[in-house]
C-alpha positions in Angstrom: 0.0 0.0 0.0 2.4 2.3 1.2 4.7 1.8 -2.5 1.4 2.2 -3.9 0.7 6.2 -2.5 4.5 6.8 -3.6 3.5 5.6 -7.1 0.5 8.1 -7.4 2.3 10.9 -5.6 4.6 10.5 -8.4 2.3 10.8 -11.0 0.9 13.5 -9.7 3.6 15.4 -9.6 4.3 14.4 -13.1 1.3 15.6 -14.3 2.1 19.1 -12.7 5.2 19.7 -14.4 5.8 22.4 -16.4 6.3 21.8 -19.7 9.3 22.3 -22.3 8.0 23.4 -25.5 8.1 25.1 -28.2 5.8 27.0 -31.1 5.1 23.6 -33.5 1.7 23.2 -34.1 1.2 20.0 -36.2 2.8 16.8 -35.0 5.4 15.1 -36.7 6.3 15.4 -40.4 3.5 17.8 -41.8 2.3 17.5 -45.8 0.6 21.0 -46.4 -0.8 19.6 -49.1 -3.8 17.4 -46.9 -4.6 20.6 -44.7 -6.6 23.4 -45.2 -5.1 27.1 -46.2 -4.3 28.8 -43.2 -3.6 26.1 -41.1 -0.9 27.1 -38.4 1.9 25.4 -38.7 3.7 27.4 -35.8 2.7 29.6 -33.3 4.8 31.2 -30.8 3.5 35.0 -28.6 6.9 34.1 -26.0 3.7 34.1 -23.3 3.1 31.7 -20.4 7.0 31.9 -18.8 9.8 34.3 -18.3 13.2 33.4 -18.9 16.7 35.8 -18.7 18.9 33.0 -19.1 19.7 33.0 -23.0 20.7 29.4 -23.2 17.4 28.0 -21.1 15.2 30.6 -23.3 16.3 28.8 -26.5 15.6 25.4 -24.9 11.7 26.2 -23.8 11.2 27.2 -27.2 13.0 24.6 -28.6 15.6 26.6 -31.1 19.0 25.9 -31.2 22.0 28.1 -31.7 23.7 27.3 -35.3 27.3 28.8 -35.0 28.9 26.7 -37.6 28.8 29.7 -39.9 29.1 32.8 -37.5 29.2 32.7 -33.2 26.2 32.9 -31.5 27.2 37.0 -29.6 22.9 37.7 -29.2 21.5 37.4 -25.9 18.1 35.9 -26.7 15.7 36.0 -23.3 12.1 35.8 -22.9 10.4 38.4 -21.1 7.0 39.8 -20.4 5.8 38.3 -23.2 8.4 38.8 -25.8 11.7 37.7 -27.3 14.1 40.1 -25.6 17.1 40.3 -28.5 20.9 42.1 -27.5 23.5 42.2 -29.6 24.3 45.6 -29.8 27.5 45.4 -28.6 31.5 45.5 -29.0 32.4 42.5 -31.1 29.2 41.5 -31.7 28.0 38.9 -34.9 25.4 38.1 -36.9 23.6 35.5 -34.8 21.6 32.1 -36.2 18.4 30.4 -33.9 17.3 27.1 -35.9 13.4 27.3 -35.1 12.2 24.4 -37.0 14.2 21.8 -38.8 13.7 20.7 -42.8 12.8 17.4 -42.0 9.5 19.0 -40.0 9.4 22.0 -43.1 9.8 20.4 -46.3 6.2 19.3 -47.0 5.6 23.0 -45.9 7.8 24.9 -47.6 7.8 22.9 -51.1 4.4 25.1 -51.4 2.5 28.1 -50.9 2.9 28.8 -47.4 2.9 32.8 -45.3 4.7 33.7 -42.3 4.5 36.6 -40.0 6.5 38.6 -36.7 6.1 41.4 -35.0 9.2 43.3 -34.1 10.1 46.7 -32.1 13.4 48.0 -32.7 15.6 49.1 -29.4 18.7 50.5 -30.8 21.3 49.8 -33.1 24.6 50.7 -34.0 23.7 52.5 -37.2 20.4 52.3 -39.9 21.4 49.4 -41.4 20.9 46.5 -39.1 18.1 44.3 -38.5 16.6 40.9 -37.6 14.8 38.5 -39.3 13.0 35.2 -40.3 15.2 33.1 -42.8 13.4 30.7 -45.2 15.0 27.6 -46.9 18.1 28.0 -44.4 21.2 25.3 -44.9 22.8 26.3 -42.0 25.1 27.9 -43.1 25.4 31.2 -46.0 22.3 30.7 -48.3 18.6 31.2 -47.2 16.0 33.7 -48.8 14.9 36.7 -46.0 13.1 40.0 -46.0 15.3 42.4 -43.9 13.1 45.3 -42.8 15.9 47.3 -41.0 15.7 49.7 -38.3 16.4 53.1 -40.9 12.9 52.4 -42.5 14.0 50.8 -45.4 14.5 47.4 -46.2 15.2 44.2 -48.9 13.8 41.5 -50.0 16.2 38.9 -51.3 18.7 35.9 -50.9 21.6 35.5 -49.3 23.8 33.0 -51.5 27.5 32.3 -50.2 28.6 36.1 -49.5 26.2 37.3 -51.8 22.8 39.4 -51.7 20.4 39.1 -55.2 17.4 41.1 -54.3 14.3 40.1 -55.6 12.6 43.3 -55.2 12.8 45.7 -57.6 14.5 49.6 -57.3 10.6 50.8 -57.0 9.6 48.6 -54.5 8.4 50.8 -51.4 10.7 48.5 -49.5 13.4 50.5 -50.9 12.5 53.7 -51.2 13.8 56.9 -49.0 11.1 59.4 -50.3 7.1 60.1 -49.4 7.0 56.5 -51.3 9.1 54.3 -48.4 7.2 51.6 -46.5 8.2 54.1 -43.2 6.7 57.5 -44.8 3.4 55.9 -46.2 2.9 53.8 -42.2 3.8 56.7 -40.2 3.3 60.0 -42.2 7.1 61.4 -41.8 9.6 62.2 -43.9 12.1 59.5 -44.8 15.3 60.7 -42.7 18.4 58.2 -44.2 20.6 59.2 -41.2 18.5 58.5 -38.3 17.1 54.6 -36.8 13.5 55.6 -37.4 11.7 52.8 -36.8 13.4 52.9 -32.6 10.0 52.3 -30.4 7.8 51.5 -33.2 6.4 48.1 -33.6 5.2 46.8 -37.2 4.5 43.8 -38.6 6.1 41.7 -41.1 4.1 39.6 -43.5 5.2 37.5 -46.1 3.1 35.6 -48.6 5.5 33.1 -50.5 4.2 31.5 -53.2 5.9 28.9 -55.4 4.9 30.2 -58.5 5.5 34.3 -57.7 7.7 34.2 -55.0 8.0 36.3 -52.0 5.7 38.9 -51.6 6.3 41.5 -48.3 3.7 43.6 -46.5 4.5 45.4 -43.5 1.7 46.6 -41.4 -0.5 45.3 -44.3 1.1 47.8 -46.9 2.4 45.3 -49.5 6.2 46.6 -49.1 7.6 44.0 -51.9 7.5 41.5 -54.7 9.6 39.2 -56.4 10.5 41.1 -59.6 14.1 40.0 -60.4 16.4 37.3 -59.9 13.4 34.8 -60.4 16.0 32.0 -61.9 17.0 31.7 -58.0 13.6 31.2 -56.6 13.1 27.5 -55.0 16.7 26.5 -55.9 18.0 26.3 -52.4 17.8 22.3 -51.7 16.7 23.3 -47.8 13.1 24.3 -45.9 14.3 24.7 -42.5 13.6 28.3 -40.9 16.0 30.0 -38.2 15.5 33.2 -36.6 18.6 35.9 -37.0 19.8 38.9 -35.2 22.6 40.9 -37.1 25.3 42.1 -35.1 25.0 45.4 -33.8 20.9 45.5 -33.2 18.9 45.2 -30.2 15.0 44.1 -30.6 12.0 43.0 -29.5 10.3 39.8 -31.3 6.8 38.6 -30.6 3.7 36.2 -32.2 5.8 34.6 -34.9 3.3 32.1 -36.9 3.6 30.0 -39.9 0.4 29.2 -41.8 -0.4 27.1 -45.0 -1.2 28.9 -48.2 -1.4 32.7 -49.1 -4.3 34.2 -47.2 -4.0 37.2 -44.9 -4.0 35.7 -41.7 -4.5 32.2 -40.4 -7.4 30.0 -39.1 -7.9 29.9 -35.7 -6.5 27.4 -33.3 -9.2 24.4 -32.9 -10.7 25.0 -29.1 -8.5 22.9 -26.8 -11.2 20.1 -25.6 -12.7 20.4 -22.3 -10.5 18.7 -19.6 -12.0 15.7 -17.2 -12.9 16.2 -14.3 -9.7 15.3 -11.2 -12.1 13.3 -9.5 -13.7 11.1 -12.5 -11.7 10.7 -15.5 -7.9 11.7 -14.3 -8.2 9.7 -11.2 -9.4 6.9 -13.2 -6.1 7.2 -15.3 -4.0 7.9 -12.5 -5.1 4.9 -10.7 -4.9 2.8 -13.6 -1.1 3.7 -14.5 -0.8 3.2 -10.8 -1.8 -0.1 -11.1 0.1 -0.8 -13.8 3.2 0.4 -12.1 2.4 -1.4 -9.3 2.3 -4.9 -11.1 5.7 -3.8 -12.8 4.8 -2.8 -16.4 6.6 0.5 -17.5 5.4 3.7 -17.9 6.9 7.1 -19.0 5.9 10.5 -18.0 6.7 13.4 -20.7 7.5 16.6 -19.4 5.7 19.7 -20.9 6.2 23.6 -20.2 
């Protein structure tokens, strides 16, 4: 009797943990093709627990630092709700988070698919640095991004060994500094190249990617970009994974990142999580059954959760 009460003390206690998670919506390897267009593939509003130490942050989200191209400098924490980024400092680098791996991505990312963040600006070293969600990353030099960058303007391109091919055109609002810039037509100011604009202002980065048209960029819902050039490099990167980067010199806050299936403007909601049973019917009924079970010797293994 008595190893009996230790056997449900400890499956209580299991079932109290907190869990370790991280943003992934759909279990196990995902084929866009058999769900519904905006269907969440990842959701992640950095809500539900605090965390200042970087290294514990990236594990209860479950990214991982990639520093086989460039050392991880950032400090990424979670707090009061959002993705705290520093690395806006002396001797800082451009700094790599794998969030979701291509094993998990590729029957995602082999089709029409959108993502969207929200990000603040904090300060930066000068108007050209940024962060930003890579697509189709190989770990190490070549992945396709939009880098909306703290001076109010912006590109949308492809990084390819050392290299930048834009895919956006000289016109494209991304890359204006006139009354026709992305920051102008959102906030009603005149473009100013020599100061970090968009410091304390929070937009929202939107990108539809489409197989056919490639990339196309809306920030605060003002289509910022489209894929008008260098089309012969579209969907020739043999990757799908997607890794979150800070560039060196930039401090930021992140928050709601989500990845949804097909091109619409925003997702479908999460299904309603189903009612839970009550602790004195259907959870004691389980408890005492794994008890049971544990108690005539069979094996059992608790998972832990955030």
């Amino acid at each position: 009797m008595k190893n009996l009460k230790l056997i449900l003390c400890g499956l209580i206690l299991a079932g109290m943990a907190i869990p370790a998670a991280a943003g992934v919506v759909q279990e196990g390897k995902v084929n866009a093709a058999k769900l519904e267009e905006g269907t969440l593939i990842y959701v992640e509003d950095f809500d539900g627990f605090t965390e200042t130490d970087c290294d514990k942050a990236l594990e209860k989200l479950g990214w991982k630092k990639v520093e086989d191209f460039s050392p991880f400098t950032a400090s990424y924490t979670v707090e009061n709700g959002k993705l705290i980024i520093k690395n806006n400092k002396d001797g800082s680098k451009d700094s790599y988070a794998l969030m979701m791996d291509s094993d998990y991505l590729k029957n995602v990312c082999n089709q029409d698919y959108t993502y969207e963040y929200e990000v603040t600006y904090k300060g930066a070293a000068n108007t050209t640095r940024y962060v930003s969600l890579l697509c189709n990353y190989d770990g190490m030099n070549n992945y396709n991004t939009v880098d909306m960058r703290i001076g109010g303007d912006g590109y949308n391109q492809t990084r390819r060994e050392g290299q930048w091919p834009h895919y956006n055109g000289t016109t494209d609002p991304i890359r204006q500094k006139d009354d026709l810039s992305v920051f102008t037509q959102l906030f009603g100011t005149p473009f100013n190249g020599d100061a970090l604009q968009l410091v304390d202002k929070t937009i929202t980065i939107r990108v539809e990617t489409s197989i056919e048209n490639g990339p196309v960029v809306y920030v605060n819902d003002l289509k910022a970009s489209e894929m008008l050039q260098n089309e012969s490099l579209w969907q020739t990167i043999d990757a799908y994974a997607m890794a979150f980067k800070a560039s060196h010199s930039i401090d930021a806050e992140v928050d709601n990142i989500k990845v949804w299936t097909g091109l619409s403007d925003e997702p479908l909601p999460l299904p309603e999580p189903e009612p839970e049973a009550s602790a004195s019917t259907a959870d004691m009924t389980a408890l005492l059954a794994l008890a049971a079970a544990a108690a005539a010797g069979v094996a059992f293994t608790a998972s832990k959760k955030r």
